[in-house]
C-alpha positions in Angstrom: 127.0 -123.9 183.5 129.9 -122.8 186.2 129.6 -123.9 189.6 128.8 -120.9 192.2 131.0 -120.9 195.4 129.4 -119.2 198.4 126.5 -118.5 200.2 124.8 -116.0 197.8 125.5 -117.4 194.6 125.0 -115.9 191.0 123.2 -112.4 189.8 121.2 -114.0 186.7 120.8 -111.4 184.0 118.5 -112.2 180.7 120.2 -110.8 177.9 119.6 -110.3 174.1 122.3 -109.8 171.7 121.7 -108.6 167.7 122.9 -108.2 164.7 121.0 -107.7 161.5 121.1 -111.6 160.4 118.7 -112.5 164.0 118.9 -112.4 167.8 119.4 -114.6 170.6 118.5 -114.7 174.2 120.2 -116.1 177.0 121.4 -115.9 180.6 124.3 -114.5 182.0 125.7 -115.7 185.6 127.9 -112.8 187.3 129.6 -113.2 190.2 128.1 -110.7 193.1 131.1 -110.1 194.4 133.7 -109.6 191.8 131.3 -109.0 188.3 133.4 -111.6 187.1 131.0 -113.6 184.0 130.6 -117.0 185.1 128.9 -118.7 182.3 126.2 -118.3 180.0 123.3 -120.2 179.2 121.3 -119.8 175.9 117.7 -120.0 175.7 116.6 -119.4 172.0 117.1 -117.7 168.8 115.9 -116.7 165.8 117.8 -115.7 162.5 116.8 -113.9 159.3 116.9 -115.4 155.7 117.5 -113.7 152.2 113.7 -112.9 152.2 113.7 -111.2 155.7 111.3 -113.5 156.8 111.8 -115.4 160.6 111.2 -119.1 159.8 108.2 -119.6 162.3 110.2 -119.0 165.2 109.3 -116.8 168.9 112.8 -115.6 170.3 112.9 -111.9 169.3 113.4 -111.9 173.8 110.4 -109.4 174.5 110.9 -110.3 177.5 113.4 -111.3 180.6 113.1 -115.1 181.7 112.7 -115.9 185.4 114.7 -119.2 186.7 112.4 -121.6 188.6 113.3 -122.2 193.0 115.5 -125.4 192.0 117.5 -123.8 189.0 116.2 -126.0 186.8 113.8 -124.8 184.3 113.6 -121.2 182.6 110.4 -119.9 181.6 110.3 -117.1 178.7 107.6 -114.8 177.3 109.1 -114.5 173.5 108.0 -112.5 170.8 107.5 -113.4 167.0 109.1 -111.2 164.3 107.6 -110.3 160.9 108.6 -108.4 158.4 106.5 -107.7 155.6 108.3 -104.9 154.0 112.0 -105.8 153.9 113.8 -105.1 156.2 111.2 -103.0 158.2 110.3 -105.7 160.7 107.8 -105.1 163.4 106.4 -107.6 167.1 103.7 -109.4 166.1 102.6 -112.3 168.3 104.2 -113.2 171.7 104.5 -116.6 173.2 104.9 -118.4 176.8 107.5 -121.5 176.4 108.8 -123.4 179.4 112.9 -124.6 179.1 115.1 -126.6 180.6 118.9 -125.5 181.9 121.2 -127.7 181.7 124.8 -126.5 180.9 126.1 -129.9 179.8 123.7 -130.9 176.6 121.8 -127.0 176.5 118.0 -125.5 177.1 115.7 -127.5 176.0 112.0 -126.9 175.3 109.7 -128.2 178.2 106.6 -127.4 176.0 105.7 -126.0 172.8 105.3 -122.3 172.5 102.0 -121.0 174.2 100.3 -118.4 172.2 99.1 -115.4 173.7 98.3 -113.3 171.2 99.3 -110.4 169.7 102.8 -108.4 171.4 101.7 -106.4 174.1 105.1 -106.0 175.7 104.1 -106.8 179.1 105.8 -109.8 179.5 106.9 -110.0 183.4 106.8 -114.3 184.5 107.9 -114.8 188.2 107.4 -118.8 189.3 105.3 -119.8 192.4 107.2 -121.3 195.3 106.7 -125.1 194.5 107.8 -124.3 191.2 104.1 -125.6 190.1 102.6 -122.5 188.2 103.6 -119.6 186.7 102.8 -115.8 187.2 102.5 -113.7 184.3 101.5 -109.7 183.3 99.0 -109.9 180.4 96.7 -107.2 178.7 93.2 -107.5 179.3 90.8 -108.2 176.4 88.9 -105.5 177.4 89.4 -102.0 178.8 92.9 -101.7 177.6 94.3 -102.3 181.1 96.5 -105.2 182.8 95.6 -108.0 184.1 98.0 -110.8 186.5 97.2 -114.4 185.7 98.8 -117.4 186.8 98.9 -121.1 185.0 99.9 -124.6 185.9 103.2 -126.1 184.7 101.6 -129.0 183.6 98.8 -126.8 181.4 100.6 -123.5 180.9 97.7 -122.7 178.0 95.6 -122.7 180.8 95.8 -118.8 182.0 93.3 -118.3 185.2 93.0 -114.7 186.4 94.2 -113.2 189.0 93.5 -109.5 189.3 94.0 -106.2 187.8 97.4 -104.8 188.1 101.3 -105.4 187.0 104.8 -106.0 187.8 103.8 -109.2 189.9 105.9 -111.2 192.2 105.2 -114.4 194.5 106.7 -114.4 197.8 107.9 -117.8 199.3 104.7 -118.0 200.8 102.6 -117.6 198.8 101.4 -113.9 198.4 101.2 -111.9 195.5 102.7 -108.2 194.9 101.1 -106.3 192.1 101.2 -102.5 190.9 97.7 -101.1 190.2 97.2 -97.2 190.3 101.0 -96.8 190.6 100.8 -98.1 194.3 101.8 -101.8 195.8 99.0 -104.0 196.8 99.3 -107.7 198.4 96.8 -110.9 198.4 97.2 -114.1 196.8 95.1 -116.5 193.9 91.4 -116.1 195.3 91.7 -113.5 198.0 91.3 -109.8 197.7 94.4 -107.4 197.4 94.9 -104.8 200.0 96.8 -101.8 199.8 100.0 -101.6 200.8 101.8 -97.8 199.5 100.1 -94.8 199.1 102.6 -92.5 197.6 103.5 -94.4 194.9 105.5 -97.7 193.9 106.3 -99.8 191.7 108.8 -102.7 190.5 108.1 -104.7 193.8 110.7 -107.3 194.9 109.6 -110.1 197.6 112.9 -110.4 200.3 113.6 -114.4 200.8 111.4 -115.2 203.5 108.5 -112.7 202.4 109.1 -110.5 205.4 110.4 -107.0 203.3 109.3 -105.6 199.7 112.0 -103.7 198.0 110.2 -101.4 195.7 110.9 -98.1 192.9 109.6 -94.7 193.9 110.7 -91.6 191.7 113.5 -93.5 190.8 115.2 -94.8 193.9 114.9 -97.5 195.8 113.0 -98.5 199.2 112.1 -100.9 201.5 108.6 -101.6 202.8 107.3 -104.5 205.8 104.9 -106.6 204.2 102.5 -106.1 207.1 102.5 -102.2 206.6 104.4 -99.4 207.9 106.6 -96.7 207.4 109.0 -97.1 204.1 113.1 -97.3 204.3 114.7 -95.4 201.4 117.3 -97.1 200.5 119.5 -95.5 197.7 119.6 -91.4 196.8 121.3 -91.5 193.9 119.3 -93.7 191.5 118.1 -97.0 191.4 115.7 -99.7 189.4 114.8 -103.2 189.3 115.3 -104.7 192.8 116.0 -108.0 193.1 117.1 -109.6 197.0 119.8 -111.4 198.0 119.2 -115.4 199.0 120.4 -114.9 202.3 118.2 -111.0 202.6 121.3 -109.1 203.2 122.0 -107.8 199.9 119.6 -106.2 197.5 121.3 -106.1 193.6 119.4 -103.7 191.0 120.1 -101.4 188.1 121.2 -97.8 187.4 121.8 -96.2 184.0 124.1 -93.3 183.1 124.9 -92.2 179.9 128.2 -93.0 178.5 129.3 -91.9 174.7 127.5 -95.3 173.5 124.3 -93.7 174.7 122.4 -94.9 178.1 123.2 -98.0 179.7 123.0 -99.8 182.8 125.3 -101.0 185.2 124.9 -103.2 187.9 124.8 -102.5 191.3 124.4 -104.1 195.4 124.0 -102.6 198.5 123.7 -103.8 202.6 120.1 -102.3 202.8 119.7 -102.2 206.5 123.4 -100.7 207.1 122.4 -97.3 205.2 126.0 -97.8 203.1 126.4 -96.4 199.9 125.7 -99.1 197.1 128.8 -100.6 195.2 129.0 -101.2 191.5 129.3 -105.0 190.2 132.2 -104.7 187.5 133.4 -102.0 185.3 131.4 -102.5 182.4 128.3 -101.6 181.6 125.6 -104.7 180.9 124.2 -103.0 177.6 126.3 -102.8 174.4 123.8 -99.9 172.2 123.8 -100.7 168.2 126.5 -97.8 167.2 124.8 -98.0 163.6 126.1 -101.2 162.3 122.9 -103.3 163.6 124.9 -105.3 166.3 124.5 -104.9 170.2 123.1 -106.1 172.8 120.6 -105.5 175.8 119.9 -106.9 179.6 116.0 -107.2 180.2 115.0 -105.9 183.6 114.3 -107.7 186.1 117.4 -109.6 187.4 117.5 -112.4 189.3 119.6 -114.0 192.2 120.3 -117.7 192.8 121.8 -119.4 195.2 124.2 -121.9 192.8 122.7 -123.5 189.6 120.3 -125.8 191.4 
């Protein structure tokens, strides 16, 4: 893995490539300044054989991974591929696995694949501050809704519920953001949630020292105190997937246009408090679309932003 010069680091993207022999998922380190790629890291993958059948593997990358405080560890909700009627191939079971980063010897597994069940494509993990536990988005068992649970590194089968809601994050002191009714609310593990929008929100994003929550609403982006108040729109021309800055300055997030490929996204930062207009990271755009030939790839929302490769 590169070495990040600066005081804000990396933009960490999760990103799944294809082709029709199998998939892999990995992360990509871009610089925030320059959208210069500064290495990759792989996480897992999964390939095909003559039958069509996956040989009892989860990477199909249902879903993005989330790096822990330190840069260490990775930690994945992946999704198991069947087909049963070559080469019609379908999500069947998803699983929670725990990884290593290490860019000289490679990911390694931490612990076995969880289950959880059948794919239920909510698949959002965010780590707690001490890097102990894990937040994740789950279906309920009953009432077709969405539950937030949280486990303990050491026990990760060991899923304790949290409340009913989505799209969680954990602040660096310990509060919790969820979506429930298309609004924010904010508690933590045994204390009640409180409201904290009430025109809508979603997509919330904890800022360093839990101070600010960058959020979506009708597609661009804003900026709420995490005490209450009144909302600060940040972008008018688009915006999803907030993600801060380590030093709170800079909040990075994505905006697709379509481009003869089809729609992709590109990546994008702006100075939130100085109401400038928000700069695009790079030329390129992140997703490459399968043209027809079963090969492309595809960046899983959200990012993330690290400090170096800790």
């Amino acid at each position: 893995m590169a070495t990040f010069a600066g005081r804000n680091g990396a933009i960490v993207l999760t990103r799944v490539t294809y082709d029709r022999n199998g998939s892999s998922t990995g992360l990509t380190f871009v610089d925030s300044r320059s959208g210069r790629f500064n290495g990759n890291v792989e996480l897992c993958e999964y390939s095909v054989d003559s039958a069509m059948r996956v040989p009892g593997t989860y990477c199909t990358g249902s879903g993005p991974a989330a790096l822990s405080p330190d840069g260490s560890l990775a930690v994945l909700v992946e999704g198991e591929l069947r087909c049963p009627q070559p080469p019609a191939c379908e999500s069947a079971e998803e699983a929670l696995r725990v990884l290593t980063v290490d860019g000289d010897s490679g990911p390694g597994p931490l612990t076995d694949p969880i289950d959880l069940g059948p794919y239920s494509g909510v698949d959002r993990v965010r780590w707690s501050p001490d890097a102990k536990w894990v937040l994740l988005d789950r279906r309920l068992t009953t009432g077709g809704g969405v539950g937030v649970f949280v486990a303990p590194l050491d026990d990760v089968a060991s899923l304790r519920f949290v409340a009913e809601g989505s799209q969680a994050d954990w602040s660096s002191d310990g509060r919790i953001v969820i979506v429930r009714d298309s609004n924010l609310y904010v508690g933590s593990v045994g204390s009640p949630f409180r409201r904290l929008t009430y025109r809508g929100g979603s997509e919330p994003s904890w800022s360093p020292h839990g101070h600010w929550l960058a959020f979506v609403r009708k597609g661009d982006l804003y900026a709420i105190p995490a005490a209450g108040g009144k909302p600060r729109r940040i972008t008018h021309r688009g915006g999803r997937s907030p993600v801060w800055s380590p030093d709170g300055k800079q909040i990075a997030f994505f905006r697709s246009r379509d481009q003869t490929v089809g729609r992709v996204k590109f990546l994008y930062t702006v100075r939130w408090r100085k109401s400038r207009s928000a700069r695009q990271i790079g030329s390129e755009p992140l997703d490459n679309p399968d043209q027809g030939y079963g090969v492309g790839s595809a960046v899983r929302s959200p990012p993330d932003w690290q400090v170096r490769p800790r």
